[in-house]
MARDREN-830888 format. One record per residue: x, y, z of N, C-alpha, C in turn. Coordinates in steps of 0.1 Angstrom, whole numbers, padded with zeros to 4 digits, always signed. Layout:
BEGIN
XYZXYZXYZ/...
END
This chain:
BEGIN
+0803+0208+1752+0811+0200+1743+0822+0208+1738/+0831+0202+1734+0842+0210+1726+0841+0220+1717/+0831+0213+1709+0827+0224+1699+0823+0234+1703/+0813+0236+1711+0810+0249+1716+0815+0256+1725/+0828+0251+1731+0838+0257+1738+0846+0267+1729/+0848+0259+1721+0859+0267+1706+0851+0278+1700/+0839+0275+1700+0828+0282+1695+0826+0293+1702/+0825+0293+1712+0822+0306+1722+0836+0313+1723/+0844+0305+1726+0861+0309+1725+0867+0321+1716/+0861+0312+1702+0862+0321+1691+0854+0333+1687/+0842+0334+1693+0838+0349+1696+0839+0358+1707/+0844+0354+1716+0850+0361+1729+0863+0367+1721/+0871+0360+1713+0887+0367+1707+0881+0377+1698/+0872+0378+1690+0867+0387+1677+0859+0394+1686/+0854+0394+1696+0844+0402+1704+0831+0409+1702/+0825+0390+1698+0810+0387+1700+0804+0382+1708/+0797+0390+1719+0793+0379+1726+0785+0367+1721/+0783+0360+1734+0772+0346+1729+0761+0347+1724/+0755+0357+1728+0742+0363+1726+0736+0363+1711/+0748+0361+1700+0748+0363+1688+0746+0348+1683/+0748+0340+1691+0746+0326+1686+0732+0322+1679/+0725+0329+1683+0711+0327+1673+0710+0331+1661/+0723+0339+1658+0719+0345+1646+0731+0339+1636/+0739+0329+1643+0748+0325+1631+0743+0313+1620/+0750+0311+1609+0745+0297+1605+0753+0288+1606/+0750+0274+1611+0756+0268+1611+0762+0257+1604/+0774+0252+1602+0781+0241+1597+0781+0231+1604/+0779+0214+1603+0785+0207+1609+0793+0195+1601/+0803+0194+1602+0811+0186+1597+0810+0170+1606/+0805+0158+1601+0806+0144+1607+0794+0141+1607/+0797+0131+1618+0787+0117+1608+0775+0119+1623/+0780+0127+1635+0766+0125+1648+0770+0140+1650/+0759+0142+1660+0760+0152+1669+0749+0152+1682/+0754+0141+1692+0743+0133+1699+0745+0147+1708/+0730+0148+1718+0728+0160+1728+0724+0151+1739/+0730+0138+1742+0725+0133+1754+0737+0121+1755/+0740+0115+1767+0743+0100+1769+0737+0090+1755/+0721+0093+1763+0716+0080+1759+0721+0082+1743/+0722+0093+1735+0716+0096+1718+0728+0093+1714/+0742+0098+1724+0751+0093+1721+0753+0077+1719/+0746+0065+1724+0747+0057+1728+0741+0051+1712/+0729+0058+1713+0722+0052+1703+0727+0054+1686/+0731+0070+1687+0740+0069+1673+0754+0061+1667/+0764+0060+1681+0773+0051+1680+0771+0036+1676/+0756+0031+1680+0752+0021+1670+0751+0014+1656/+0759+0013+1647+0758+0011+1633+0756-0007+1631/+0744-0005+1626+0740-0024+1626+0754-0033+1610/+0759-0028+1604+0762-0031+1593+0778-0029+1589/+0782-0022+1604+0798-0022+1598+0804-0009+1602/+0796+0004+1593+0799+0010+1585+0781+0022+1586/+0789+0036+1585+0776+0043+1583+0769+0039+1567/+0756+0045+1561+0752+0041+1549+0741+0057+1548/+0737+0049+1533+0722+0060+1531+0710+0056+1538/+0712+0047+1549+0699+0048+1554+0695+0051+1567/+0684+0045+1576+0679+0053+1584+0690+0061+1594/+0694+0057+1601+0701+0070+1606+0711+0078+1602/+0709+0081+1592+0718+0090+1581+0699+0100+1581/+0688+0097+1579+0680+0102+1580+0676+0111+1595/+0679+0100+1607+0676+0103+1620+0686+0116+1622/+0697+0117+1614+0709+0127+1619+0705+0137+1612/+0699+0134+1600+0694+0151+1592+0681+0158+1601/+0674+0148+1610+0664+0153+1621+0670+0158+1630/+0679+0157+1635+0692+0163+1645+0693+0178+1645/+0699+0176+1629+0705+0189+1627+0695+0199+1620/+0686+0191+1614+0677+0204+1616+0667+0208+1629/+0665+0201+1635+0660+0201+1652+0666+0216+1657/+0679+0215+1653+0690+0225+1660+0694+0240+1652/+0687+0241+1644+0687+0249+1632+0701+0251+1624/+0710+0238+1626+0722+0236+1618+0718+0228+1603/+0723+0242+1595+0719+0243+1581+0728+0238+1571/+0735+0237+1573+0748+0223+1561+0754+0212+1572/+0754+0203+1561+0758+0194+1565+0776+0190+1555/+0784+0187+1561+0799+0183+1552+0792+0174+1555/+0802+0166+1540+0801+0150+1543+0815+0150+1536/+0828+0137+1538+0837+0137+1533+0831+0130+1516/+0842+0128+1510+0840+0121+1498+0831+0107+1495/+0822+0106+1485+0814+0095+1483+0819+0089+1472/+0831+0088+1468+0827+0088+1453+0838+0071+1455/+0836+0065+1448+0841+0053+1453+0855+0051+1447/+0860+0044+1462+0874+0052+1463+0881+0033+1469/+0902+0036+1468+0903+0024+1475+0900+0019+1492/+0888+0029+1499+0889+0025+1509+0892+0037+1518/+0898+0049+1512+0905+0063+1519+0897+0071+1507/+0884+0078+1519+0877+0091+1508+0885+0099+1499/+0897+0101+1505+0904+0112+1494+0911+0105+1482/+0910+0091+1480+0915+0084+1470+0905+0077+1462/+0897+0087+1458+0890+0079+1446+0896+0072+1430/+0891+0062+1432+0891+0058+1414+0881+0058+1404/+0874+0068+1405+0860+0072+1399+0856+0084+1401/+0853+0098+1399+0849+0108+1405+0832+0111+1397/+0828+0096+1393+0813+0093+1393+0805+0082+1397/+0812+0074+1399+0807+0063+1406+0811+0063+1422/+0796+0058+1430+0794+0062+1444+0802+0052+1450/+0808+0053+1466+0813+0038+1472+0800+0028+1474/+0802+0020+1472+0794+0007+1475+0791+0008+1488/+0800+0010+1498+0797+0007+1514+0787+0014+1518/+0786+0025+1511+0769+0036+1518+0756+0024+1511/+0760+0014+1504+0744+0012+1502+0738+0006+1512/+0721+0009+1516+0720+0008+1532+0712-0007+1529/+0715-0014+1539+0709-0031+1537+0695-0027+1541/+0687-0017+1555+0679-0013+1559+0668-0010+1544/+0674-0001+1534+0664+0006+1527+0661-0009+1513/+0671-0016+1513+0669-0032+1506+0656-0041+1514/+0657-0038+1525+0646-0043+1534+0636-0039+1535/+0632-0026+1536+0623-0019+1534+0618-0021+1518/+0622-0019+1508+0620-0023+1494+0613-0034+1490/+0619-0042+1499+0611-0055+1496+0621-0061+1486/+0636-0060+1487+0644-0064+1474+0650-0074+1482/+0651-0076+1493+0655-0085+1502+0646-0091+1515/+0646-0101+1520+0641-0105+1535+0644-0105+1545/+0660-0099+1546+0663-0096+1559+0678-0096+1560/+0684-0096+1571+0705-0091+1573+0707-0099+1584/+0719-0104+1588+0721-0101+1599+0726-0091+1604/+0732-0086+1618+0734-0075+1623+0749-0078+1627/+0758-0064+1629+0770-0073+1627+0779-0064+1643/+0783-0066+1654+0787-0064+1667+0789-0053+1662/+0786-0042+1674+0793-0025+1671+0807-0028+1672/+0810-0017+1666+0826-0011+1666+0825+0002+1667/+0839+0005+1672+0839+0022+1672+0846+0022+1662/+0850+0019+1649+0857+0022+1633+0848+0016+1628/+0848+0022+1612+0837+0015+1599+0854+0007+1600/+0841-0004+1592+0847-0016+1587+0847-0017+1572/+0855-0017+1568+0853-0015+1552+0861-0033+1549/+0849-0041+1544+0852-0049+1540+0835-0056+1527/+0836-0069+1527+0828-0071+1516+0814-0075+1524/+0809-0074+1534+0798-0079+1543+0787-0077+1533/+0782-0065+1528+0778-0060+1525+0769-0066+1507/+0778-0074+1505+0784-0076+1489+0774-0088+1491/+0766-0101+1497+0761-0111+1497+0746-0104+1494/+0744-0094+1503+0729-0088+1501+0726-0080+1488/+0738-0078+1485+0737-0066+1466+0734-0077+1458/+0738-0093+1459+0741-0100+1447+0721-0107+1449/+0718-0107+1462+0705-0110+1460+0698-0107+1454/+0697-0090+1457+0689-0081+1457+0695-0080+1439/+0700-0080+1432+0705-0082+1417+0698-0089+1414/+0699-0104+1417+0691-0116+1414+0674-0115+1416/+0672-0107+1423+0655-0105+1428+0649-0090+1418/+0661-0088+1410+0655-0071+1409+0646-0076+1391/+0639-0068+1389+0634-0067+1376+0639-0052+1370/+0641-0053+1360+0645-0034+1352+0635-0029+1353/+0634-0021+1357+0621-0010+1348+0627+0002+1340/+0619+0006+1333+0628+0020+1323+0629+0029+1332/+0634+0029+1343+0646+0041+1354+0660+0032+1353/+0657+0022+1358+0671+0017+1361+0677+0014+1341/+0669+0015+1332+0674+0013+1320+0679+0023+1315/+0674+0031+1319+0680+0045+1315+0690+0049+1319/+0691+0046+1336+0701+0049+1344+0715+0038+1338/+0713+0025+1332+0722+0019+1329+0730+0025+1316/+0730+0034+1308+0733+0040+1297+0740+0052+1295/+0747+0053+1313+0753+0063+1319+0770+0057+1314/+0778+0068+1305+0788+0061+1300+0797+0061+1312/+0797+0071+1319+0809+0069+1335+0806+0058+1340/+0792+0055+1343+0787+0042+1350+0794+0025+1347/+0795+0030+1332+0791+0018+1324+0808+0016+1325/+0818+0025+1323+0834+0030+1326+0834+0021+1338/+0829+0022+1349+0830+0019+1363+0829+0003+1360/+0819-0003+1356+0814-0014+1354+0827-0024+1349/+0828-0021+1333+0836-0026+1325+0851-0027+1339/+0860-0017+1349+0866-0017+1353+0867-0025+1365/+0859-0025+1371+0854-0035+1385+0849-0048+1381/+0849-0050+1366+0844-0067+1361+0863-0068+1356/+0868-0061+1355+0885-0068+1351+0890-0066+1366/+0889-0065+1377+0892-0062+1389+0889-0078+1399/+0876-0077+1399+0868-0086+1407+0857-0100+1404/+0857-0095+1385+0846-0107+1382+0838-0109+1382/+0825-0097+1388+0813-0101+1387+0812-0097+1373/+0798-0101+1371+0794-0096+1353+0793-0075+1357/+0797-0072+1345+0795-0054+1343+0779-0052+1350/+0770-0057+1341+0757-0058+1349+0751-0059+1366/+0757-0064+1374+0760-0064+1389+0762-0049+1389/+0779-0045+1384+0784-0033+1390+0774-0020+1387/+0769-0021+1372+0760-0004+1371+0746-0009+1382/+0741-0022+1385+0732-0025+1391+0730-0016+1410/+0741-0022+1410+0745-0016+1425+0747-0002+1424/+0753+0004+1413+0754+0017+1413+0737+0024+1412/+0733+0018+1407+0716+0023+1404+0707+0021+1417/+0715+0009+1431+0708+0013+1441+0713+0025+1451/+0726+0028+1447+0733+0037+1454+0727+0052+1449/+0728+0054+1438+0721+0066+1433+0704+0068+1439/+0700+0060+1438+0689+0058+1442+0684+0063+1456/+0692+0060+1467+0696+0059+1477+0697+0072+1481/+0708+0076+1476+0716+0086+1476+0711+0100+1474/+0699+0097+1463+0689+0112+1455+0680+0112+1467/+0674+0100+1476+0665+0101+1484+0667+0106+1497/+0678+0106+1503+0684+0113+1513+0686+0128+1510/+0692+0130+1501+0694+0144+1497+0681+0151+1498/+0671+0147+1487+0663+0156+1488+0651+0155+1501/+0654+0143+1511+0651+0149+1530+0656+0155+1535/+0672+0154+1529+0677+0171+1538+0671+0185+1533/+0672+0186+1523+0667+0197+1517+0653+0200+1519/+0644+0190+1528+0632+0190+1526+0634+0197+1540/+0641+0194+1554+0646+0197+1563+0655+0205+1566/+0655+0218+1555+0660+0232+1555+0674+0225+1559/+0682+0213+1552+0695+0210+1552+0702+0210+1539/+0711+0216+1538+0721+0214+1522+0732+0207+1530/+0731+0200+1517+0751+0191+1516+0762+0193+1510/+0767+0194+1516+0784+0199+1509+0788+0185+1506/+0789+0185+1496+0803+0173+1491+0813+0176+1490/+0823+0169+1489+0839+0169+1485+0845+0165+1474/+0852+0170+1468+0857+0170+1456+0876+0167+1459/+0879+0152+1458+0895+0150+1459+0901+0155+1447/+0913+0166+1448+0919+0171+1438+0924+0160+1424/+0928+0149+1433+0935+0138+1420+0929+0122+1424/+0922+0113+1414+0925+0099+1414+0937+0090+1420/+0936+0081+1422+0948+0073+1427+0953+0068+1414/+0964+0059+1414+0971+0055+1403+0965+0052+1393/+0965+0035+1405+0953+0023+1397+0937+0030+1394/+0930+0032+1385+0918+0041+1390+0913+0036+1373/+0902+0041+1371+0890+0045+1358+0894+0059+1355/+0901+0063+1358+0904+0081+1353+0917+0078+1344/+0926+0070+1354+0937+0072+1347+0936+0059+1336/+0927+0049+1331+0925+0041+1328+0918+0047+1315/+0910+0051+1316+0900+0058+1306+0904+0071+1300/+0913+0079+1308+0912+0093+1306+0929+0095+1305/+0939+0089+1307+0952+0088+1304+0961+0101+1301/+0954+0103+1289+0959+0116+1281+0962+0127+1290/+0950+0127+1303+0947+0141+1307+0958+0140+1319/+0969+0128+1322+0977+0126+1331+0990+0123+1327/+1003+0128+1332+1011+0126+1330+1019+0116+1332/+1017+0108+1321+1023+0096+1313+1031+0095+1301/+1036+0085+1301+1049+0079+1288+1043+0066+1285/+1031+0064+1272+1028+0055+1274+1018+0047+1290/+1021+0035+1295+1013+0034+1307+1017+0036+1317/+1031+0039+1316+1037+0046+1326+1036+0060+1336/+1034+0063+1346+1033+0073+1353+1048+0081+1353/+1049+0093+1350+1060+0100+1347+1064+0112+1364/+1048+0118+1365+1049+0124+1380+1039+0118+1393/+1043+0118+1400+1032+0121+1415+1031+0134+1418/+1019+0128+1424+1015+0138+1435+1018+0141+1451/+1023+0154+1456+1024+0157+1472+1031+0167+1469/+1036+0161+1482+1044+0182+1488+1053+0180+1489/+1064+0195+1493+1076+0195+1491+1079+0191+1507/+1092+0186+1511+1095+0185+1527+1091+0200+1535/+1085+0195+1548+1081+0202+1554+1084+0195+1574/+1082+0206+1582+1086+0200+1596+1074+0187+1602/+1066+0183+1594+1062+0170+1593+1066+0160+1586/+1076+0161+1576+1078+0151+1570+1093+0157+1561/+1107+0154+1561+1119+0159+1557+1122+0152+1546/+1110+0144+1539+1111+0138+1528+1100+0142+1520/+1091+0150+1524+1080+0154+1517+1069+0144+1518/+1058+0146+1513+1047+0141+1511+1043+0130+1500/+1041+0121+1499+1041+0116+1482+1027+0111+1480/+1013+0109+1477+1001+0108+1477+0997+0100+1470/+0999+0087+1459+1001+0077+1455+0990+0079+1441/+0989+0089+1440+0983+0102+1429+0989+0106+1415/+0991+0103+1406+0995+0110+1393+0988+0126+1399/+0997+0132+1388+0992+0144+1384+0988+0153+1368/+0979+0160+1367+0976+0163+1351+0986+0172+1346/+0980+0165+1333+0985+0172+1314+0982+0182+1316/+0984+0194+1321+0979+0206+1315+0976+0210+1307/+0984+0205+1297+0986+0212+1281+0975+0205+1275/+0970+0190+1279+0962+0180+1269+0951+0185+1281/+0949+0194+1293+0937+0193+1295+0929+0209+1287/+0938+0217+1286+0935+0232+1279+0933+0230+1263/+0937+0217+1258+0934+0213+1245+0923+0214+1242/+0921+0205+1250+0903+0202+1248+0892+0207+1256/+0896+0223+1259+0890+0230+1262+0884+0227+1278/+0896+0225+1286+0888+0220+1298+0881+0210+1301/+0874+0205+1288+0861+0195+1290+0864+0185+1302/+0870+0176+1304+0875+0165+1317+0872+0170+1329/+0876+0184+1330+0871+0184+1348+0857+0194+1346/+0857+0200+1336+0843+0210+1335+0836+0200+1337/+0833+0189+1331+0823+0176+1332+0824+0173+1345/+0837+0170+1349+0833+0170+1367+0830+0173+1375/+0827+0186+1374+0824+0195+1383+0811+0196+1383/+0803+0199+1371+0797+0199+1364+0785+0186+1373/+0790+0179+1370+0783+0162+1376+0784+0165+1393/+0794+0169+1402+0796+0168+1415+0785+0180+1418/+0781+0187+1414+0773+0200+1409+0759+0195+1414/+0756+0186+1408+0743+0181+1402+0741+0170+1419/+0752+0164+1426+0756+0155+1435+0746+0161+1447/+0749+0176+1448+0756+0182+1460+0743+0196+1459/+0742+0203+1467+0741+0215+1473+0748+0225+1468/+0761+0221+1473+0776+0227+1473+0785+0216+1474/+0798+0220+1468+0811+0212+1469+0819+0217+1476/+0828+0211+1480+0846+0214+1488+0853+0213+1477/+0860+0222+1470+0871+0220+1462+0886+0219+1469/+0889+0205+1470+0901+0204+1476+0916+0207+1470/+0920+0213+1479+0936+0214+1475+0935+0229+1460/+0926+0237+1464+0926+0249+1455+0939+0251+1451/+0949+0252+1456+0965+0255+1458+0967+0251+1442/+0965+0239+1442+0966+0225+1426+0959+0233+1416/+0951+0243+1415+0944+0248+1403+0951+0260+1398/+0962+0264+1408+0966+0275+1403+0982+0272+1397/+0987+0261+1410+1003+0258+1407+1005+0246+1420/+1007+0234+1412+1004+0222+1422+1018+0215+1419/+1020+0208+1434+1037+0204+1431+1035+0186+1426/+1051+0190+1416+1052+0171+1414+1061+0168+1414/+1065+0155+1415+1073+0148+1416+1078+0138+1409/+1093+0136+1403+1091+0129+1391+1091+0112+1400/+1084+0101+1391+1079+0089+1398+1088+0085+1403/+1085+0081+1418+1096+0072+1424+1104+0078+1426/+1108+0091+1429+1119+0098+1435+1114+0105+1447/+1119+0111+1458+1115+0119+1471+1107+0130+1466/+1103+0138+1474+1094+0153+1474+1109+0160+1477/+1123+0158+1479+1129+0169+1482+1134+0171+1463/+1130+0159+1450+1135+0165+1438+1119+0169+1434/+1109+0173+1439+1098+0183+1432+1101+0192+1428/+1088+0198+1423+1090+0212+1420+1069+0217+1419/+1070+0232+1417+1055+0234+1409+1051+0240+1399/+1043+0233+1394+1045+0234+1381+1026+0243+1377/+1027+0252+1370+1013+0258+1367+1002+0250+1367/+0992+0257+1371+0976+0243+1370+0966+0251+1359/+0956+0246+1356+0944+0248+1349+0943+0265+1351/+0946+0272+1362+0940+0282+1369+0925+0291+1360/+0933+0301+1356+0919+0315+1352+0911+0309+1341/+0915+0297+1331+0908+0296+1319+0897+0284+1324/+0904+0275+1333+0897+0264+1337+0879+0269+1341/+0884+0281+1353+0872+0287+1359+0868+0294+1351/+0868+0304+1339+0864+0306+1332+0853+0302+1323/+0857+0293+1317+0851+0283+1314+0837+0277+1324/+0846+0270+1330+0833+0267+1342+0823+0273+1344/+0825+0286+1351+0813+0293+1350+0805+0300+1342/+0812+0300+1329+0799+0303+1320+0794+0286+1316/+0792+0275+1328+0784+0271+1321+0768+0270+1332/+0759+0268+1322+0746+0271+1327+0746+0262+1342/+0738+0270+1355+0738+0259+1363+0750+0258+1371/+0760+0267+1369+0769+0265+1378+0772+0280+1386/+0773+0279+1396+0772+0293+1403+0788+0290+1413/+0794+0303+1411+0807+0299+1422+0800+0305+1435/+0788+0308+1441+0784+0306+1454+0783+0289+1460/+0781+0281+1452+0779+0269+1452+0797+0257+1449/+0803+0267+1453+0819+0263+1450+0822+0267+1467/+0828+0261+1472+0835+0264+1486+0853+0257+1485/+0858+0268+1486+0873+0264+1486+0881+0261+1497/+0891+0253+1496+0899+0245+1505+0914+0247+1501/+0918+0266+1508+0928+0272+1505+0936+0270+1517/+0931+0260+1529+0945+0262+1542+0961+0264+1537/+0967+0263+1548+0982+0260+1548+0991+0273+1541/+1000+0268+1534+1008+0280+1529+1002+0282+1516/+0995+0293+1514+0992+0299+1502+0998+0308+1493/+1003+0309+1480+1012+0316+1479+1001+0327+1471/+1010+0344+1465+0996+0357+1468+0987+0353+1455/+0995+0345+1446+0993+0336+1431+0974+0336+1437/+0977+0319+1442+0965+0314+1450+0952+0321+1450/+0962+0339+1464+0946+0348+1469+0944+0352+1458/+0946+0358+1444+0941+0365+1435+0933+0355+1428/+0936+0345+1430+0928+0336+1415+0915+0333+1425/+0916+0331+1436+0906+0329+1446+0895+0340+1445/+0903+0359+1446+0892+0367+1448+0892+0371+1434/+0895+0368+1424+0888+0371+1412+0873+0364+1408/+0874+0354+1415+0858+0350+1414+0853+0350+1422/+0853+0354+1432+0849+0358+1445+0848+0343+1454/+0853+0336+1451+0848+0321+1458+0846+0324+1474/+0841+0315+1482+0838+0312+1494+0848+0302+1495/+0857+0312+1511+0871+0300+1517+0863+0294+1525/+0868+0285+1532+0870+0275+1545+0878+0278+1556/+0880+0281+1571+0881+0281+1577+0877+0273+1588/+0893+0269+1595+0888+0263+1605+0888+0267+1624/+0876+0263+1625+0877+0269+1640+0885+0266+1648/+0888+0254+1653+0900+0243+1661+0913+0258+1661/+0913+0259+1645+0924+0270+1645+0928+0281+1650/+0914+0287+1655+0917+0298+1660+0926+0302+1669/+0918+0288+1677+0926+0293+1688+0940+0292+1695/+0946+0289+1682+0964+0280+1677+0971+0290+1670/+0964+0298+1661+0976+0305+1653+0975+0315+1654/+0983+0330+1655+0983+0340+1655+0985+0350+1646/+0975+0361+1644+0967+0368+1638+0964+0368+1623/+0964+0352+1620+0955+0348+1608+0939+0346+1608/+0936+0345+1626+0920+0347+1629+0919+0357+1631/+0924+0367+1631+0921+0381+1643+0912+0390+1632/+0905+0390+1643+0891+0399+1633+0898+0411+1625/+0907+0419+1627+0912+0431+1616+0918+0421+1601/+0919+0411+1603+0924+0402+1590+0909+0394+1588/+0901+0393+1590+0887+0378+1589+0879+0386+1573/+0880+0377+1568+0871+0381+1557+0857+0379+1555/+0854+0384+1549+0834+0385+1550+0828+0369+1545/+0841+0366+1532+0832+0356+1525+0838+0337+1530/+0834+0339+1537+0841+0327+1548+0832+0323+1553/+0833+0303+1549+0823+0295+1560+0832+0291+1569/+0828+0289+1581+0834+0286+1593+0831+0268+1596/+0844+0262+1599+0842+0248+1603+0847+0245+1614/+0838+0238+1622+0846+0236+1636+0858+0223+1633/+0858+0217+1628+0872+0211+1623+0873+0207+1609/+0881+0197+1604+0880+0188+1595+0888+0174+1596/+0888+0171+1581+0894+0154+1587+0906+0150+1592/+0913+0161+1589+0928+0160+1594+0928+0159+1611/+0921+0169+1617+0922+0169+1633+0916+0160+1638/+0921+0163+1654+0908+0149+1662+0898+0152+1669/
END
C-alpha cells in the first residue's frame, strides 16, 4: 500500500532498515485501514450516510489493534458548520456521529432505513427523524439530568433553538446521546491498547456559540467583527488565505487570566487521550486581517504564547506529553523556542519526506516527534 511504501522509503533515507518495523509505534490517521479486497469492500460500506460512534467505528479499533497500531487521529468532533476545522462550539459534539445502530441496539428506537453507499459522507438531516423519536421514547434518569446542567451544553441548546426550532430540550437531549456514545467507544479503544488523538481547531467560525456567548474574548466593535482570520499571500494563493474565522482579544483573554481557552483545553483534555493543537504558529504570533479586506493588508500580531501555557500546565491533570503540536509550514525561530520550552511533542508528516529537502534528514530529525503518514490536507 502506499503507506508502507513511504514508510519503508522513509527509513531506507535515515538508514533503518525494515527489520525495525516491529519495534516502531504506530499512528494511524483516518477512518479504515482494510488488509484485503473483500475488508476493503466491507468498510467502504456506511449504512447511514456518513461514518458515526457505532459499530464499525468499533470493528476499526479491532483493526488497529489486531495490527499493533497504537493511536488513532481522528479529525475534529466538535460540532461544526459541516467543515471539522470550523467549529461553532468547542463543547458540543457534531450530531452526524450519532450512530442510529447503537439507538437500535438500546432499544430507543425499532429500526432505520439504510441509505445507498457513497464514496463521500453525506452531511445532511437523515439522521435528525430517528433523534426526535428516540427524544420522544426517552425517560431522564439522574445521568442524563445531571448531564443536562452542563452550562456549554445548555449554551449549545439555547443557540441551535434560535437557529432551527426545536425546543432547547431536544438539543442537550441529543447531545447526552452523543456523549454517551462517544465515552463508550473511547473507553473500547483504550480497552484495546488504543489512544485517541483529537483535534483542537485554532478559531470558531463567525456565526458560532463562542463568538455569541464569549464576544469579549474576540475582536469586535460592538457585534461587529473588526479582524479575520488566515494568511498572508503565498505561491498558493496572491491574495492570501481568509478563513471565515474572527480572531482573539488578547488583552481581554490575559485579563482574565487565560480562563476561556484553559477551560478548553482543559475539557478537550478530558475528550481525548491526547490532542492536536492546531495552528501552534497562532499561540505565539497569528496573522489578521482587518474585516473584509485581502490577506495582502494583514499583519501578525502577538498570541496568548508563554503565560497562556504557563498557566495551563500548572493545572492539575494536564500533562504537555498529552499536548501534540501542529508546527508545519513556515515557522518563525519565535514559534521553535516557545515550542522547546515546554518540551511539546511536534507532528510530522511522512508523505513529506520524501518531497522536501533536508528538513527530514536524520542529522536535523528530532527525538520528540510523532510521525504521520499524512493528514487532511493531502490525498
Amino acid at each position: 500500500s502506499p503507506f508502507w511504501f513511504l514508510l519503508k522509503a522513509y527509513l531506507n533515507k535515515i538508514g533503518l532498515n525494515e527489520i525495525y518495523l516491529k519495534d516502531l509505534q504506530f499512528i494511524f490517521n483516518g477512518n479504515t485501514l482494510p488488509n484485503s479486497e473483500n475488508e476493503a469492500k466491507k468498510y467502504s460500506s456506511v449504512k447511514y450516510g456518513i461514518g458515526d460512534f457505532g459499530n464499525e467505528a468499533y470493528e476499526f479499533i479491532d483493526i488497529l489493534s489486531e495490527n499493533n497500531i497504537n493511536y488513532w487521529k481522528i479529525l475534529p468532533i466538535n460540532a461544526c458548520n459541516g467543515l471539522p476545522y470550523s467549529p461553532i462550539s468547542y463543547y458540543a459534539l457534531n450530531r452526524d456521529y450519532i450512530s442510529i445502530d447503537k439507538l437500535i441496539e438500546d432499544g430507543l428506537i425499532k429500526g432505520a432505513e439504510v441509505r445507498e453507499n457513497s464514496d463521500r459522507a453525506i452531511y445532511d438531516d437523515f439522521k435528525k427523524k430517528y433523534c426526535v423519536e428516540t427524544f420522544k421514547n426517552f425517560v431522564p434518569d439522574e445521568e442524563y439530568k445531571k448531564f443536562a446542567k452542563n452550562k456549554e451544553i445548555i449554551k449549545y441548546a439555547k443557540y441551535m433553538n434560535e437557529k432551527e426550532g426545536e425546543s432547547k430540550e431536544y438539543y442537550i437531549f441529543s447531545q447526552y446521546l452523543l456523549f454517551k456514545q462517544w465515552n463508550s467507544l473511547k473507553k473500547y479503544a483504550n480497552s484495546k491498547n488504543v489512544e485517541i488523538i483529537g483535534d483542537l481547531p485554532v478559531y470558531p467560525i463567525f456565526d458560532s456559540i463562542e463568538t455569541k456567548f464569549y464576544s469579549k474574548y474576540y475582536e469586535m466593535d460592538g457585534n461587529k467583527f473588526t479582524f479575520e482570520a488566515g494568511t498572508p499571500p503565498d505561491y498558493f494563493n496572491n491574495e492570501g488565505q481568509k478563513w471565515n474565522s474572527p480572531v482573539y482579544n488578547v488583552e481581554n483573554i490575559k485579563k482574565d487570566d487565560y480562563k476561556y481557552l484553559v477551560d478548553r483545553f482543559k475539557y478537550q483534555l478530558k475528550l481525548f487521550d491526547k490532542v492536536r493543537v492546531d495552528y501552534f504558529r497562532g499561540y505565539d504570533s497569528f496573522f489578521k486581517i482587518p474585516y473584509g479586506k485581502s490577506g495582502k493588508e494583514g499583519f501578525y500580531s502577538d498570541g496568548v504564547s508563554y503565560g497562556f501555557f504557563d498557566k495551563l500546565l500548572r493545572c492539575r491533570n494536564v500533562k504537555k506529553e498529552n499536548l501534540l503540536i501542529e508546527d508545519l509550514g513556515d515557522i518563525r525561530e519565535e514559534t521553535v523556542r516557545l515550542r522547546e520550552k515546554y518540551g511539546f511533542t511536534r507532528q510530522k508528516i511522512l508523505q513529506f519526506a520524501l518531497d522536501l529537502d533536508n528538513i527530514y534528514d536524520r542529522d536535523n530529525e528530532d527525538e520528540n516527534v510523532l510521525m504521520f503518514p499524512g493528514n487532511h490536507d493531502l490525498p
